[in-house]
N, C-alpha and C positions, 0 to 999 in steps of 0.2 A: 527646668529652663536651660541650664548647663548642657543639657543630654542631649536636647535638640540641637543647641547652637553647635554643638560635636557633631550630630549626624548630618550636619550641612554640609560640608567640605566633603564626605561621601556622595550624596546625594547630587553633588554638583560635578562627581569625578566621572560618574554612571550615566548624568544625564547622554551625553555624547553619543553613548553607544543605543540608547532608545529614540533618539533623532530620526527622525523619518522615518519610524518605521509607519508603514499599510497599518492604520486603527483598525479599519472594518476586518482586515483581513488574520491579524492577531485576535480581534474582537471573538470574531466565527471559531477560531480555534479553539478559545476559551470556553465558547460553551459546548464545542464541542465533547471535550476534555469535562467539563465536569455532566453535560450526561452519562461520559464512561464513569466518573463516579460514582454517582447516582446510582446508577445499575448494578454495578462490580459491587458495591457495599452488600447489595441484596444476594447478589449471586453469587460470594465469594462465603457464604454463609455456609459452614460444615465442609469445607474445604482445605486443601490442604497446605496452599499459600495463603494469607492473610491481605486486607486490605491495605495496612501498613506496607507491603511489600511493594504492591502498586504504587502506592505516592512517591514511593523509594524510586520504583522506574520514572515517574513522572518527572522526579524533581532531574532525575539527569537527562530526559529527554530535555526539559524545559531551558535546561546549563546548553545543549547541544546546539537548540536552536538558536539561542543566543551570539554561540560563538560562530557559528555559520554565518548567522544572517549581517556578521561585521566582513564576511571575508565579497571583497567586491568580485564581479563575473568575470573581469579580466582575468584576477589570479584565481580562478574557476575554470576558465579556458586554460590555461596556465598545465593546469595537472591534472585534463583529460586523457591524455594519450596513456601517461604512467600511471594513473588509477587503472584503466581498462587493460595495458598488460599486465598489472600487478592481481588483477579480479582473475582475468583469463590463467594467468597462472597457478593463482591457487585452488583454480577448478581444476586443472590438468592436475597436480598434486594433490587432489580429494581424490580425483577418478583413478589415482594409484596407491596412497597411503592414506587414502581417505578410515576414517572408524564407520561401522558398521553396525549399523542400528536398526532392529525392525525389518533387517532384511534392505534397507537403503544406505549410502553410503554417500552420506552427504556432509560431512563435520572431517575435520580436522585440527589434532592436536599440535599445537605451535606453542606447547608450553600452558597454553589455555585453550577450551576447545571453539571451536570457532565453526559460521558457517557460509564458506564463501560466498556461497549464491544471494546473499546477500549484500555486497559491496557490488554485485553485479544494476544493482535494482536502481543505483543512481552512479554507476560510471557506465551504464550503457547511454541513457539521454546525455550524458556530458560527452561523449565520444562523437556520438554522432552529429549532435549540435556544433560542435566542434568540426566536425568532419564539413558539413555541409557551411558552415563559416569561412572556410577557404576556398569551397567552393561557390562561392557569392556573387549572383550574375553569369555564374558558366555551367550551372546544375544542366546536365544531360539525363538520359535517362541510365546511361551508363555508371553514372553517383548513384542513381536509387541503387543501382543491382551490387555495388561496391557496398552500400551501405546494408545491405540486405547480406550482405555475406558477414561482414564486420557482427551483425545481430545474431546469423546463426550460429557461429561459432560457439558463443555461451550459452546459446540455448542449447544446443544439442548437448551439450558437457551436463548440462543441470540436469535434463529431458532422462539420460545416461544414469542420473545417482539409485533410481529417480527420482523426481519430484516435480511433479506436473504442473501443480501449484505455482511454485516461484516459477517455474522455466515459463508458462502463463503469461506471469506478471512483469517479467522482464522480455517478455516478446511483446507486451503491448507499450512499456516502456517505450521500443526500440520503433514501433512501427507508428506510436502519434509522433514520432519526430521526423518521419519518414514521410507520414502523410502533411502533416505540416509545413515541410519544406516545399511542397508543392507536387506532391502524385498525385497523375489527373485519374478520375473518377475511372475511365477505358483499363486503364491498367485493374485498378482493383479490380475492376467487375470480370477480369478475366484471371487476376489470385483468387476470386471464390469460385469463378467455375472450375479452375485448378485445382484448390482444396475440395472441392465437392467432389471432383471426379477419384482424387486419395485417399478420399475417406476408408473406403477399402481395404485398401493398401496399411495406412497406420491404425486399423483396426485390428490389421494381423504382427504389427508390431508392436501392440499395447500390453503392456501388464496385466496379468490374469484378476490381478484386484484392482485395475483401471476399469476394466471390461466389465468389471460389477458392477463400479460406481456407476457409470453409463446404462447396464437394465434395470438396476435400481431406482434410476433416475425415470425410467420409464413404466416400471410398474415396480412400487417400492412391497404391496403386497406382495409378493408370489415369494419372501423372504421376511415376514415382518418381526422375528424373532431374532432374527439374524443381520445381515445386510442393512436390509428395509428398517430394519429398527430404527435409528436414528433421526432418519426420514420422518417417519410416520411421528413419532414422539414430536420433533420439533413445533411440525405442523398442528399437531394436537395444540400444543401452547400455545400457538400464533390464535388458532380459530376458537380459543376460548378463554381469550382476553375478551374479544366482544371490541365495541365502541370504545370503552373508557378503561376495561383491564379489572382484575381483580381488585386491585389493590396495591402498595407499595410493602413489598414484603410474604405477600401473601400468593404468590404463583405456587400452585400443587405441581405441577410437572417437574418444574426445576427445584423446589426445595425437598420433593420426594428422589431425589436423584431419576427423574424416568429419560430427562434433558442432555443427554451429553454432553460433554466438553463445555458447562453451561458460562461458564465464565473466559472461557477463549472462541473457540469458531462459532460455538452456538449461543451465544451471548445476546441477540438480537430477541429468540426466543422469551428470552428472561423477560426483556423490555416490551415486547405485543404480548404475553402474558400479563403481564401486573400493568402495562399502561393504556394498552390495547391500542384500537386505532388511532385515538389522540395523540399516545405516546409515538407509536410509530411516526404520522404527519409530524410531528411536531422534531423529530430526525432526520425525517428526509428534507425537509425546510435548511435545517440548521448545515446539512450537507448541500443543499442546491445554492445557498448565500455562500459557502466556504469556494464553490467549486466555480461559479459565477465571479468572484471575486478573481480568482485567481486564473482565470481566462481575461479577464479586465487589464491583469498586471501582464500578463503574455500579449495584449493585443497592443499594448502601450509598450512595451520594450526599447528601448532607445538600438538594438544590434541584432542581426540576423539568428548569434548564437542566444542572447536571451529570450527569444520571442519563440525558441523552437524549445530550448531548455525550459520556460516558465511552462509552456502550451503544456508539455510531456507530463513533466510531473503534477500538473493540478489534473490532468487527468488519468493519471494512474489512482489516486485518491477515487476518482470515479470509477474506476475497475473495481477497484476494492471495496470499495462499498454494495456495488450492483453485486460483483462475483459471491460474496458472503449473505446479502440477504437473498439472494437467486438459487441460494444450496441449500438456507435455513428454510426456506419456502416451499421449496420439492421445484423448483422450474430448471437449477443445471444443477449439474454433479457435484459431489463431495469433495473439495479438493485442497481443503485446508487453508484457508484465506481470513487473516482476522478481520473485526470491522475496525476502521482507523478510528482510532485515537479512545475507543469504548469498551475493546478486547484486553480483557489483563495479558500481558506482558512486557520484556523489555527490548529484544532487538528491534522485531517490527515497528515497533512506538519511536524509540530513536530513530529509524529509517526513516519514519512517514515525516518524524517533525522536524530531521536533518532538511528533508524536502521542502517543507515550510519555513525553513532556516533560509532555503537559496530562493526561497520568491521573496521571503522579506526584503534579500538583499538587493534583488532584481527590481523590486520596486522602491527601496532607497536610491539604486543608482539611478534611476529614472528623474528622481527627482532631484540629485545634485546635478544630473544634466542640464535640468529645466532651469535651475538657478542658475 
């Protein structure tokens, strides 16, 4: 009885900072996170990180989101400008003392190794939300082409290490915030006739192992030992799950090692193996409520910069999910994409629920407005 009446005066010091938060929106999260449980336990089986190590990242993603989701979007507009030249600069300093890995040159040691292109992935929507916040009521279309340049700059730097992957997911970062500020439909349809007509063009500027992933993607046979391999294995897994899956535990592809990277990018594998199409629906569900929610908390924003800010990053979450099971499936290329919140690791996971962290907060401020 003692021990409770002690842990009150805690439990009433904490309440505060869980005050408003989005239930549904936390809620979705939660289970999002423990399907990557679920999964990773099986997948992480004769491996050489442990399960224990995941919960270890969880628990500081879960610290991270926490402390985000108190910081309100004013002082988020606040330290847009100096988060994006501090990201852009340490792209320029990776593409000069950048370490060298694999032939890419993406990390940089600052005492600890670090990877910039990833502080890029949420100060580019703050930059530009931010950008287009000033300009509120006066958007020309000479702001789109301002902001469109402001987005290339880091992509090309990343594009550069390379790493197609994040430079990717920080170009679509850059461009729902872009389309979200109001780019009329004319315009796009004449950046895809653009891009359509360059295809050429960046296909003679692409990496000789980019240019694989791409005929890979197109006929994974004509290499299935090699290249193709991957490919061909994953899909193996997916289409012999069946309806309901082998089993919980019991996937041959991935516990035979035939799966690659079965517990990071091809982790999805793991789960239409052993759950099969139940398990898959029953992901895509828990991803369309996460992502729906959080288009709800974007369309409700009480300021220009949180409605472009929320819009962005609930749909980067939908990049990442589409791009990762679109490569585990054989429909786009290989390009290194975890699935959020079910892929073992620790940057990406802090990134995705740093994200989750500013919609919380986006939708707490909504409601101290309303009060």
């Amino acid at each position: 009885m003692n021990a409770i009446i002690g842990r009150r005066p805690l439990l009433r010091r904490l309440l505060p900072y869980v005050q408003g938060f989005d239930l549904p929106l936390l809620g979705g999260l939660m289970v999002l996170m423990g399907i990557g449980c679920v999964v990773l336990f099986s997948a992480l089986q004769g491996q050489q990180v442990s399960f224990g190590d995941q919960l270890r990242n969880l628990g500081a993603a879960v610290l991270v989101l926490f402390i985000v989701a108190q910081v309100p979007p004013q002082r988020l507009m606040q330290v847009a400008v100096p988060l994006y030249s501090f990201g852009v600069a340490l792209l320029v300093a990776t593409a000069m003392f950048g370490l060298v890995r694999k032939g890419a040159r993406r990390w940089l040691n600052v005492g600890v190794v670090i990877q910039p292109s990833e502080v890029m992935k949420i100060a580019m929507p703050l930059m530009l939300a931010w950008y287009f916040q000033r300009r509120e009521g006066l958007i020309r279309l000479r702001d789109f082409g301002i902001a469109a340049l402001l987005l290339a700059v880091p992509v090309g730097l990343i594009m550069k290490e390379p790493d197609l992957g994040t430079a990717m997911l920080v170009l679509s970062t850059g461009f729902f915030v872009i389309f979200f500020a109001g780019l009329s439909w004319r315009v796009l349809g004449l950046l895809a006739l653009l891009a359509a007509a360059a295809a050429p063009v960046l296909w003679h500027f692409m990496h000789a192992y980019q240019r694989q992933r791409v005929l890979m993607l197109l006929d994974p046979q004509s290499d299935p030992l090699g290249t193709g391999f991957n490919i061909i294995q994953s899909m193996i897994a997916i289409g012999s799950g069946g309806v309901w899956g082998q089993g919980y535990m019991q996937g041959t592809q991935a516990h035979l090692n035939f799966v690659p990277e079965s517990h990071t990018d091809f982790v999805f594998a793991v789960l239409a193996e052993e759950w099969g199409l139940a398990g898959n629906l029953a992901l895509l569900g828990a991803y369309s409520f996460f992502i729906v929610r959080g288009l709800m908390i974007a369309s409700a924003a009480p300021t220009l910069f949180s409605r472009l800010l929320a819009g962005s990053i609930t749909m980067i979450f939908f990049t990442y999910a589409f791009v990762n099971m679109g490569m585990v499936s054989g429909i786009l290329p290989v390009v290194g994409v975890p699935l959020p919140f079910v892929s073992y690791g620790g940057t990406a996971l802090v990134t995705l629920t740093l994200g989750t962290g500013i919609l919380l907060s986006i939708a707490k401020s909504r409601r101290l407005v309303q009060s």
